[in-house]
PASEBA-1860 file (N, C-alpha, C; in nm, 3 decimals):
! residues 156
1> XXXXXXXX> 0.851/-1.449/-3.720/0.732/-1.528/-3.723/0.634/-1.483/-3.614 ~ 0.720/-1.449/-3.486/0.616/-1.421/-3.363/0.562/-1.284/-3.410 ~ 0.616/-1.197/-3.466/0.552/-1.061/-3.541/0.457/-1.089/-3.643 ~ 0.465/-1.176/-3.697/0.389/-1.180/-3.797/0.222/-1.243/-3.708 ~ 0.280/-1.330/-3.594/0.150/-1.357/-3.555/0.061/-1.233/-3.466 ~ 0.134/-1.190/-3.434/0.113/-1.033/-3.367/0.057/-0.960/-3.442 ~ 0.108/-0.911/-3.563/0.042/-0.821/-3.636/-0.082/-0.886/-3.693 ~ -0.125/-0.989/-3.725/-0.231/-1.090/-3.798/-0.328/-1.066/-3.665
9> XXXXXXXX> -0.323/-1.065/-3.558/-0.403/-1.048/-3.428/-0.440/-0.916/-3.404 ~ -0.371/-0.829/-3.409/-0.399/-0.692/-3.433/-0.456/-0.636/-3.511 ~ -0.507/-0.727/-3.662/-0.537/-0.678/-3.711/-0.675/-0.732/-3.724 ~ -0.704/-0.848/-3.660/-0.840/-0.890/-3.653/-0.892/-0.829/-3.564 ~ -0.813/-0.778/-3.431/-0.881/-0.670/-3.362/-0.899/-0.591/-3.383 ~ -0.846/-0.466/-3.504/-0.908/-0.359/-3.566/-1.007/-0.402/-3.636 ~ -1.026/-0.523/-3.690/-1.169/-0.514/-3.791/-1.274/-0.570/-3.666 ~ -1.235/-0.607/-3.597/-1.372/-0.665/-3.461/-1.400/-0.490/-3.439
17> XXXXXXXX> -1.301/-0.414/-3.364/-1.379/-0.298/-3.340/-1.447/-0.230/-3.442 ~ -1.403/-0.244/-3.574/-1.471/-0.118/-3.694/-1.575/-0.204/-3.694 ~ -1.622/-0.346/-3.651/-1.767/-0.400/-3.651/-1.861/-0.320/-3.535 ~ -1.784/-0.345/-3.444/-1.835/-0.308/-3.312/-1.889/-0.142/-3.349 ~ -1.789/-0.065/-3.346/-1.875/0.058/-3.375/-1.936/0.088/-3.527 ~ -1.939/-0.030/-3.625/-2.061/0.038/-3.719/-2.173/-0.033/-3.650 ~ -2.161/-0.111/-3.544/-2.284/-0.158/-3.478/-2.360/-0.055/-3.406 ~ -2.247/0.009/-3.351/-2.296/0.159/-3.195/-2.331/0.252/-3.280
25> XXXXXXXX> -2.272/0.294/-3.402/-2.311/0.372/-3.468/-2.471/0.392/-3.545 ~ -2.528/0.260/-3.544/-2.629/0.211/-3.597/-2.717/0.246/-3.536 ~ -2.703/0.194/-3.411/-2.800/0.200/-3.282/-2.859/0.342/-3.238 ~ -2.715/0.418/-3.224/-2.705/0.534/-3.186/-2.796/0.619/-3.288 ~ -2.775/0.610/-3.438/-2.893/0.686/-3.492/-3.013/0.661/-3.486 ~ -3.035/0.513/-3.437/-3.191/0.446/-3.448/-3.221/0.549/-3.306 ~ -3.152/0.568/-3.256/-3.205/0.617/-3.092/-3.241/0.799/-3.133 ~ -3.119/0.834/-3.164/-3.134/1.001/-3.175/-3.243/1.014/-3.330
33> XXXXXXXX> -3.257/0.929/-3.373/-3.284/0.950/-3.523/-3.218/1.121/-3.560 ~ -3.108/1.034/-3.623/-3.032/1.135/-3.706/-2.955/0.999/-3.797 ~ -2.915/1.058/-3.888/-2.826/0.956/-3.991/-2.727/0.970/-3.959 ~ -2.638/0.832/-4.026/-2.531/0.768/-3.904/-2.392/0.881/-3.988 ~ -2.397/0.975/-4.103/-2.310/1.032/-4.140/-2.273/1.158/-4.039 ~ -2.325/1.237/-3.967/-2.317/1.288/-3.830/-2.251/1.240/-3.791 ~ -2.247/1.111/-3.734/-2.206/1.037/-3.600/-2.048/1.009/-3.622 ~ -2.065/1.014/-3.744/-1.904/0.964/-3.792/-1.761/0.998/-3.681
41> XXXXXXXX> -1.685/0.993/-3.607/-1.600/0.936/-3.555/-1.481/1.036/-3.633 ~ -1.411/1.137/-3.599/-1.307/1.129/-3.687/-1.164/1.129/-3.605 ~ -1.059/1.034/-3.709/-0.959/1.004/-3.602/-0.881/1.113/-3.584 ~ -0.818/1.131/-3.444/-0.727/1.249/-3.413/-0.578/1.132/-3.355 ~ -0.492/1.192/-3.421/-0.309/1.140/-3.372/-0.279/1.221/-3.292 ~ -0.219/1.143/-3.213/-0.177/1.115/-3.038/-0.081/1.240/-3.061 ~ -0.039/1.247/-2.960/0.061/1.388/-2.897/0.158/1.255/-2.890 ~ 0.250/1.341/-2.942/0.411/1.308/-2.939/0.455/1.269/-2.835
49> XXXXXXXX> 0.515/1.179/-2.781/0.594/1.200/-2.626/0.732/1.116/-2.635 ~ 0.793/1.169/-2.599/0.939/1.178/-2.562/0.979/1.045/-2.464 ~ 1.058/0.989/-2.548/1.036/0.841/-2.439/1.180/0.843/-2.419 ~ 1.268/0.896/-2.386/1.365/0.939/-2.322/1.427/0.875/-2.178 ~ 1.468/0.807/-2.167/1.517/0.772/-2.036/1.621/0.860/-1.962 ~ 1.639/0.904/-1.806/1.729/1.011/-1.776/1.862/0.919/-1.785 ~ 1.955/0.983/-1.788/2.057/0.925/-1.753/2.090/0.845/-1.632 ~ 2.054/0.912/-1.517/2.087/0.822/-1.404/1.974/0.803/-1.339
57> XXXXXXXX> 1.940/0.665/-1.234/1.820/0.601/-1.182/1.851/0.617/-1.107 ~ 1.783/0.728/-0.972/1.851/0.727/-0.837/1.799/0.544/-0.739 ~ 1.832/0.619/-0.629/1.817/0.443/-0.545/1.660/0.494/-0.500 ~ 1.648/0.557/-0.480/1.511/0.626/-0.457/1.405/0.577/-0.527 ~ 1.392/0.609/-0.679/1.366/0.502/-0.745/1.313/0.347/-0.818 ~ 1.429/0.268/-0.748/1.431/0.186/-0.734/1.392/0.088/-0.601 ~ 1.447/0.175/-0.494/1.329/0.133/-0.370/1.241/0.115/-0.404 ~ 1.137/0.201/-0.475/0.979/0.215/-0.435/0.940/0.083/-0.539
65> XXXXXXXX> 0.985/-0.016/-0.591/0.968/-0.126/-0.667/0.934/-0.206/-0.565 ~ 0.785/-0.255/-0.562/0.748/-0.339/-0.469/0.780/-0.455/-0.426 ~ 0.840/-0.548/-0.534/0.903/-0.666/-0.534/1.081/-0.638/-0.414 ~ 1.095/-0.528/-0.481/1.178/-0.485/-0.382/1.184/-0.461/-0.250 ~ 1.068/-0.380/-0.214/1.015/-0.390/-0.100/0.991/-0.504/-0.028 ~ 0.874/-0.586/-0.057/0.867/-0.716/0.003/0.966/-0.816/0.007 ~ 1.098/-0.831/-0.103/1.221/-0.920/-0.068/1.265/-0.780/0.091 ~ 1.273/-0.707/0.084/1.314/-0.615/0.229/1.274/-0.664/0.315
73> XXXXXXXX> 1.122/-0.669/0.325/1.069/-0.683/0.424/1.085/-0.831/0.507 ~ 1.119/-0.944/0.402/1.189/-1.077/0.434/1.268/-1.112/0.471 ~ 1.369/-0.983/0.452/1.536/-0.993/0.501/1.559/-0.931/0.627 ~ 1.438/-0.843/0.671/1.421/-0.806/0.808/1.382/-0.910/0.890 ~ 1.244/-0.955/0.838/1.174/-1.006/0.892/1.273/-1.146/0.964 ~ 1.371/-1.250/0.828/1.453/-1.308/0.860/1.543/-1.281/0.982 ~ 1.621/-1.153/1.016/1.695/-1.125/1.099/1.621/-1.083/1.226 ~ 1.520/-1.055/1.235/1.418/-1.062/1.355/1.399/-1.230/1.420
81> XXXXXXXX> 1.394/-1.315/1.358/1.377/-1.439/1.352/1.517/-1.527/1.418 ~ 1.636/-1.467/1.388/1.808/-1.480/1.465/1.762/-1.403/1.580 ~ 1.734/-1.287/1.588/1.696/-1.221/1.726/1.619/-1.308/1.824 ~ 1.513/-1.373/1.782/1.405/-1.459/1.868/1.517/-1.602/1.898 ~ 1.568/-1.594/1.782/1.706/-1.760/1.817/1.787/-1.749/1.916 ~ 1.815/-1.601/1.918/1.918/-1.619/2.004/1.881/-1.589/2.168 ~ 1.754/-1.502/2.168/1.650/-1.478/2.287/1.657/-1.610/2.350 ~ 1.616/-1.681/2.306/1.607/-1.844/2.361/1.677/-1.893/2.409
89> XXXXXXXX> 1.799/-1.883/2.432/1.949/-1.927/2.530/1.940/-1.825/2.655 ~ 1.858/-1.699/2.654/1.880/-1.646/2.819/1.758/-1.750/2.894 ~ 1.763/-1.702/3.026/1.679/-1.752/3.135/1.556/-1.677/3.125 ~ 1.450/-1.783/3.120/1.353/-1.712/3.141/1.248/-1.697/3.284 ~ 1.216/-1.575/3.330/1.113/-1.567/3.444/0.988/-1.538/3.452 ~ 0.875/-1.648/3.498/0.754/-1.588/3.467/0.714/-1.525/3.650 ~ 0.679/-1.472/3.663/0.603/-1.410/3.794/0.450/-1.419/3.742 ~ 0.366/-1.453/3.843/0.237/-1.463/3.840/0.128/-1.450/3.983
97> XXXXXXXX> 0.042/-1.394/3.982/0.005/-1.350/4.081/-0.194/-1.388/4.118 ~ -0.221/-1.396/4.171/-0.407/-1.448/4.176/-0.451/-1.399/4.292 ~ -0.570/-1.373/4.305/-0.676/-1.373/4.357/-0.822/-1.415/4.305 ~ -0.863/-1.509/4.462/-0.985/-1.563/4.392/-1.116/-1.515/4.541 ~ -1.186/-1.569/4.524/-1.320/-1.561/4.625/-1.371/-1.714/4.612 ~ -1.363/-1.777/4.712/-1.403/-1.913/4.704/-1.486/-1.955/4.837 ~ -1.645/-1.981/4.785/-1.719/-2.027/4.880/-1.826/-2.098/4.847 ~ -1.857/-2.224/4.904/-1.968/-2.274/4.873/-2.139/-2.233/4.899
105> XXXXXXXX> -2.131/-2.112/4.945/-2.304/-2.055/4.977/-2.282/-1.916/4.924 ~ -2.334/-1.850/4.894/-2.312/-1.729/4.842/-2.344/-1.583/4.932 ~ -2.374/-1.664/5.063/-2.369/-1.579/5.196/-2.231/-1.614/5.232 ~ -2.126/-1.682/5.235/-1.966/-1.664/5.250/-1.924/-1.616/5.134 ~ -1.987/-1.552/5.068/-1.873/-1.515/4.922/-1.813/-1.416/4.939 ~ -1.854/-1.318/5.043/-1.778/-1.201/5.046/-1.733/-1.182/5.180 ~ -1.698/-1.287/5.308/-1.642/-1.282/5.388/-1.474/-1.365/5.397 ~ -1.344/-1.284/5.463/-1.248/-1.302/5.452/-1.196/-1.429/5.461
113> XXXXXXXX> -1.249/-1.499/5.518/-1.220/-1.649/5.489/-1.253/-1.708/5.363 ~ -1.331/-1.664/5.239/-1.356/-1.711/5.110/-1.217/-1.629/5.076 ~ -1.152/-1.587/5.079/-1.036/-1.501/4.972/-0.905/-1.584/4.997 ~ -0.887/-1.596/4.835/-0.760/-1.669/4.877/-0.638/-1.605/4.763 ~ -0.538/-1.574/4.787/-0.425/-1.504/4.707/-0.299/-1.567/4.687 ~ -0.212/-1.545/4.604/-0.110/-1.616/4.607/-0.033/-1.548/4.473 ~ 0.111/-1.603/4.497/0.190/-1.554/4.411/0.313/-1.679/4.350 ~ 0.348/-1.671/4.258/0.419/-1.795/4.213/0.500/-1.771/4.104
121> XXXXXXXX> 0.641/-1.807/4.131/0.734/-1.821/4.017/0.779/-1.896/3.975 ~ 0.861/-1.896/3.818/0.862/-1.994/3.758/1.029/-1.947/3.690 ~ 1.094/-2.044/3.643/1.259/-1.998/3.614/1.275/-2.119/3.557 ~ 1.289/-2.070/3.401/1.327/-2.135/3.302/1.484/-2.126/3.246 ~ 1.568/-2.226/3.246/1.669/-2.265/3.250/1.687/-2.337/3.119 ~ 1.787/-2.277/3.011/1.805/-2.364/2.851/1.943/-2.432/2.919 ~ 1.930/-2.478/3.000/2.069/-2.586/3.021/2.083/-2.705/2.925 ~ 1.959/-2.813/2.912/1.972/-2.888/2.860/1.949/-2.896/2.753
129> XXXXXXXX> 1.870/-2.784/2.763/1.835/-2.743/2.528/1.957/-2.667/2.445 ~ 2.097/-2.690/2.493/2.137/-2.627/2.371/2.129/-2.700/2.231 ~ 2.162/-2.796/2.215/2.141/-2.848/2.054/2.048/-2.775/2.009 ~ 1.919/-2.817/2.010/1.797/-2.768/1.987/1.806/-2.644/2.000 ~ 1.895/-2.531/2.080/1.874/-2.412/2.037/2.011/-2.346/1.959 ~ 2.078/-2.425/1.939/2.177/-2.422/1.797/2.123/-2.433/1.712 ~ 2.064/-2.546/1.656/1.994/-2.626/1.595/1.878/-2.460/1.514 ~ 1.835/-2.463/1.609/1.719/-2.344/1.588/1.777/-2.198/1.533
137> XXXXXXXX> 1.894/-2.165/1.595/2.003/-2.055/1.548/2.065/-2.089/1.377 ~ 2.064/-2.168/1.391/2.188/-2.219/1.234/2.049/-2.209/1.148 ~ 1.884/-2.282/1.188/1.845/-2.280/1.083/1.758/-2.129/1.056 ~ 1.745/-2.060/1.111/1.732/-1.897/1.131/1.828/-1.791/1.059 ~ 1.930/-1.829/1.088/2.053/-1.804/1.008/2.064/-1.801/0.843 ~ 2.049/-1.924/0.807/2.041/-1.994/0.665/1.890/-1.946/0.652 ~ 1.773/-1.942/0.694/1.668/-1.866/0.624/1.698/-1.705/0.571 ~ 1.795/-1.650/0.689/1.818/-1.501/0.643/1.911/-1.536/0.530
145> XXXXXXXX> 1.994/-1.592/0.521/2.074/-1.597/0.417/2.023/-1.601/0.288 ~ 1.933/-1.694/0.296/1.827/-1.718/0.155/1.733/-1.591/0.112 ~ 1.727/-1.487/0.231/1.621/-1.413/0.211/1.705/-1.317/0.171 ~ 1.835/-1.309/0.216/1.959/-1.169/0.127/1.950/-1.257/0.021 ~ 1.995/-1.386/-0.004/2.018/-1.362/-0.132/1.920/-1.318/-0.285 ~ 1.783/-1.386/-0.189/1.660/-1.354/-0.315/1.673/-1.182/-0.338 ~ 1.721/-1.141/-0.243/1.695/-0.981/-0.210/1.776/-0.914/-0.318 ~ 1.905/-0.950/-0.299/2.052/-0.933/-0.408/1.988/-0.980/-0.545
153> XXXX> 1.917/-1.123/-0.581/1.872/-1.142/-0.672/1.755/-1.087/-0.759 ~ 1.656/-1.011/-0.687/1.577/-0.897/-0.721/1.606/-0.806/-0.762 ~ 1.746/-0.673/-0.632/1.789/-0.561/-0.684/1.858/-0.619/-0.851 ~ 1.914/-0.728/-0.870/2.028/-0.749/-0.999/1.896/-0.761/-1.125
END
């Protein structure tokens, strides 16, 4: 039945185009003035081609399938994401350092008593955040998991 509606569509589109070009055809002689038996169209059949599949599909292949690619790039991207989870349980150190020029007249702005410098650290400690950085690990984890499996479910 679905063929039959297929071919019934196909075939109103061959008679739309044989409208269409006895239309161009029309035109086209009104323009060159020549008669439209010249102009005539004659059909030429296609070159043969060999639709042959090889025997074997290397992986090569099949890589370059973009859908493929981008589930890749998710399943990296996922395990980059455990990397940042698990980053988060060391200690962290910020060092920071300034200089300023501070004066209220702008005839002290550039004498040594306007300069002021300093240096300051900071030491971040996940003592009390482990849940929260379990918590953050397990669900990092289970995103990569989801992202192999869409991945497995693509290559299949």
């Amino acid at each position: 039945m679905e063929t039959d509606i297929n071919a019934s569509k196909t075939r109103q589109q061959l008679n739309d185009v044989a409208g269409k070009m006895k239309i161009i055809e029309a035109r086209l002689s009104a323009l060159t003035n020549n008669q439209t038996k010249s102009l005539k169209l004659k059909p030429v059949a296609l070159p043969k081609v060999a639709s042959q599949l090889p025997d074997e599909l290397g992986y090569s292949l099949l890589a370059r399938r973009a859908d493929l690619q981008a589930a890749h790039w998710y399943v990296e991207s996922s395990l980059s994401t455990i990397d940042a989870a698990k980053a988060a349980f060391y200690p962290d150190i910020n060092l920071m350092a300034f200089l300023q020029q501070d004066a209220l007249h702008l005839s002290d702005l550039f004498r040594h008593s306007a300069q002021q410098m300093g240096v300051t650290a900071g030491l971040t400690l996940p003592i009390f955040d482990s849940g929260r950085l379990n918590a953050n690990l397990d669900i990092a984890k289970a995103e990569s998991n989801l992202s192999i499996a869409s991945y497995n479910k693509a290559v299949v």
